[in-house]
ChimeraX commands (.cxc) that place a marker at each C-alpha (Angstrom):
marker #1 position 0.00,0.00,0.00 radius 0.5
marker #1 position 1.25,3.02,-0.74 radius 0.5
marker #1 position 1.14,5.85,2.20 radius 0.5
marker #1 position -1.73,7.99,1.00 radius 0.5
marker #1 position -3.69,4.55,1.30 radius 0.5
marker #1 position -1.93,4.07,4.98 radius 0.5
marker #1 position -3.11,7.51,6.33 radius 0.5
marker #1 position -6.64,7.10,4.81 radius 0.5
marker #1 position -6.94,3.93,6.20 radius 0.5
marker #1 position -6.20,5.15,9.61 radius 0.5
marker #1 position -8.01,8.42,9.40 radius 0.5
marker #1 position -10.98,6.22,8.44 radius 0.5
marker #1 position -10.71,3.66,11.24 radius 0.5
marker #1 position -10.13,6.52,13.72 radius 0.5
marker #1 position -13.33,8.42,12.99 radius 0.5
marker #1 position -15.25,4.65,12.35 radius 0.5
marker #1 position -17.55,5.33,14.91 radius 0.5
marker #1 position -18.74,8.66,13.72 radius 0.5
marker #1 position -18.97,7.43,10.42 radius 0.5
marker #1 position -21.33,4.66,11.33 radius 0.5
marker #1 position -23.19,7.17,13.38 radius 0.5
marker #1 position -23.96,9.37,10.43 radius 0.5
marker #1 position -24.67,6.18,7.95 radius 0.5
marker #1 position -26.92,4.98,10.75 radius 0.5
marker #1 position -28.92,8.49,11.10 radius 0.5
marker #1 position -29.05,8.97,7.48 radius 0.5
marker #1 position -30.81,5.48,7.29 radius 0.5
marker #1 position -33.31,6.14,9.87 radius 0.5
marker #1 position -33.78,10.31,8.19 radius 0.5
marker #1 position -34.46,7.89,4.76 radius 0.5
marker #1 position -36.92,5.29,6.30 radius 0.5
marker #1 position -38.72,8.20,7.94 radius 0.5
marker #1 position -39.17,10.38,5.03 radius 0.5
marker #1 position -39.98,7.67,3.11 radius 0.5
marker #1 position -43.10,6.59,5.71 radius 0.5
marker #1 position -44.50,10.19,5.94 radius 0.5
marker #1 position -44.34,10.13,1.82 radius 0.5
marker #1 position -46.28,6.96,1.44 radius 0.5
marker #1 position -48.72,7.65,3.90 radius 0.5
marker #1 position -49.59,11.30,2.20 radius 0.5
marker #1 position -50.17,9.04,-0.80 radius 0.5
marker #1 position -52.05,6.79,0.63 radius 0.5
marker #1 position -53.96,9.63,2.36 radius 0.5
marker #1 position -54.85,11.68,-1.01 radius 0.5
marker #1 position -55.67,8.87,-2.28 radius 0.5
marker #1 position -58.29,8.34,0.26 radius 0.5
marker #1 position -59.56,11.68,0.42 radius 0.5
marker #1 position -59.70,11.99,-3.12 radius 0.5
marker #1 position -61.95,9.00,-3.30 radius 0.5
marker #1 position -64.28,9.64,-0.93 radius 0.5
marker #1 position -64.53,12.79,-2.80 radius 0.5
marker #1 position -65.45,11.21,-5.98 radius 0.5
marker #1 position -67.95,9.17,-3.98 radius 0.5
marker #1 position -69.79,11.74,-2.65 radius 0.5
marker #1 position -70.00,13.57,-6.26 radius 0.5
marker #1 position -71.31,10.78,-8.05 radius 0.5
marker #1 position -74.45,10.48,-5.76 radius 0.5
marker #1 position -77.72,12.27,-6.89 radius 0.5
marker #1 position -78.76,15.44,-5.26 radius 0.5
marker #1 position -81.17,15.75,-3.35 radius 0.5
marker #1 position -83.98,17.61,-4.72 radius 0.5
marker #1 position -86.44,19.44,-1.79 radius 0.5
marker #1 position -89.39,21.13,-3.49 radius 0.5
marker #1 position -91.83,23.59,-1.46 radius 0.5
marker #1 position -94.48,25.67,-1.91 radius 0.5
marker #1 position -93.42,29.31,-2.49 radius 0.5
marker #1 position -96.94,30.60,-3.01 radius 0.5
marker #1 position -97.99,32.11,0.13 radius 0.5
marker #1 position -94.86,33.76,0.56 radius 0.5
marker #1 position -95.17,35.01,-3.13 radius 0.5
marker #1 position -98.63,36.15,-2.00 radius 0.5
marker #1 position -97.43,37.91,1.02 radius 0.5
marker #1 position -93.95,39.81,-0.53 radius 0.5
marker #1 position -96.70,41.23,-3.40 radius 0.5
marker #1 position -99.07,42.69,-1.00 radius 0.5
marker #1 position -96.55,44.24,0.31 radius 0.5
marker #1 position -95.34,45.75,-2.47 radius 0.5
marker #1 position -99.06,47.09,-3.28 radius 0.5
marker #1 position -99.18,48.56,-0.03 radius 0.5
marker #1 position -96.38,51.32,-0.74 radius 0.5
marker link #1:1,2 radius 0.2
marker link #1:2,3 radius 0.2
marker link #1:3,4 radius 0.2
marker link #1:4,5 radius 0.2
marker link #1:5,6 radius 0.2
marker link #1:6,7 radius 0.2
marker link #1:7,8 radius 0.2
marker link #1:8,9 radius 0.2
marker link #1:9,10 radius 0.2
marker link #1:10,11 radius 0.2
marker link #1:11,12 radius 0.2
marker link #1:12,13 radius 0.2
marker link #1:13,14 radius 0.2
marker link #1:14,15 radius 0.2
marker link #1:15,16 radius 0.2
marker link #1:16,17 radius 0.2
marker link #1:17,18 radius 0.2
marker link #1:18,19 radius 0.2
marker link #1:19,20 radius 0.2
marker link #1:20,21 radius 0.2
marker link #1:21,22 radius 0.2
marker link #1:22,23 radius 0.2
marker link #1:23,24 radius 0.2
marker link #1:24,25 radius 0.2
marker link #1:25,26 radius 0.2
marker link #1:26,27 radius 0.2
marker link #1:27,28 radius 0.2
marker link #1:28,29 radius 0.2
marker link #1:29,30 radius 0.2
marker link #1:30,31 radius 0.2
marker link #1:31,32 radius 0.2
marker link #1:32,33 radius 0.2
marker link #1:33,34 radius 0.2
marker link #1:34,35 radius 0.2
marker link #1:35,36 radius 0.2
marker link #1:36,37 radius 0.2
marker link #1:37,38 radius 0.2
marker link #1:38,39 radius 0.2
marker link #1:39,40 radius 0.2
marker link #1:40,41 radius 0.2
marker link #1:41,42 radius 0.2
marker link #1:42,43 radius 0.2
marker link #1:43,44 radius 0.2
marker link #1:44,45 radius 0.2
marker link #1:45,46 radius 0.2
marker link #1:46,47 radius 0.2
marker link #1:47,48 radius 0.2
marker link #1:48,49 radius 0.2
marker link #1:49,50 radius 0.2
marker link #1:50,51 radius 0.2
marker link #1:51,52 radius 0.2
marker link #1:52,53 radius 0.2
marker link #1:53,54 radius 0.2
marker link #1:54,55 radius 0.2
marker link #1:55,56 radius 0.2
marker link #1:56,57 radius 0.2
marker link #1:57,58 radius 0.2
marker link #1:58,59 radius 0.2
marker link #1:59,60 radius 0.2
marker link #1:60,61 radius 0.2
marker link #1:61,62 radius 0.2
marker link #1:62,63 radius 0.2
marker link #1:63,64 radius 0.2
marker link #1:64,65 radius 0.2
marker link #1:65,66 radius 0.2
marker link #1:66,67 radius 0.2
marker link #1:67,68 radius 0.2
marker link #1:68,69 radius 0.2
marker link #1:69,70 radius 0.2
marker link #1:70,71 radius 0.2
marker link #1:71,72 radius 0.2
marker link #1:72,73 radius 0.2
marker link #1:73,74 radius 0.2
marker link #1:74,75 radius 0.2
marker link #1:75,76 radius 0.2
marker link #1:76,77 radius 0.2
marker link #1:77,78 radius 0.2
marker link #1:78,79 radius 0.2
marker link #1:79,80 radius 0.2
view
């Protein structure tokens, strides 16, 4: 080996432990974002059809009669 390869070897075994460290965190920052992506998929998703559910019912049609109202707004407007 030559010595560049000695003192890299040694700066790497020195600071081993830190290095893990960081590979370690970096694993568990990956899993984690990877989680919170796949359940905001899976939550849209969701969402989005119960959304399409509820638009593709029928609406509900209420009909009333308007005529004594109608009856009462145009006295009132004879009256002035």
């Amino acid at each position: 080996m030559s010595q560049a390869k000695v003192d890299r070897y040694k700066e790497e075994k020195a600071n081993r432990k830190e290095i893990m460290k960081k590979e370690k965190r970096n694993r568990i920052i990956g899993k984690i974002c990877g989680w919170a992506i796949l359940v905001a998929l899976v939550g849209w998703a969701g969402v989005s059809a119960v959304n399409g559910y509820i638009n593709s019912r029928p609406i509900e049609t209420i009909y009333a009669n308007l005529d004594s109202l109608n009856d009462y707004m145009t006295s009132l407007s004879a009256e002035e």
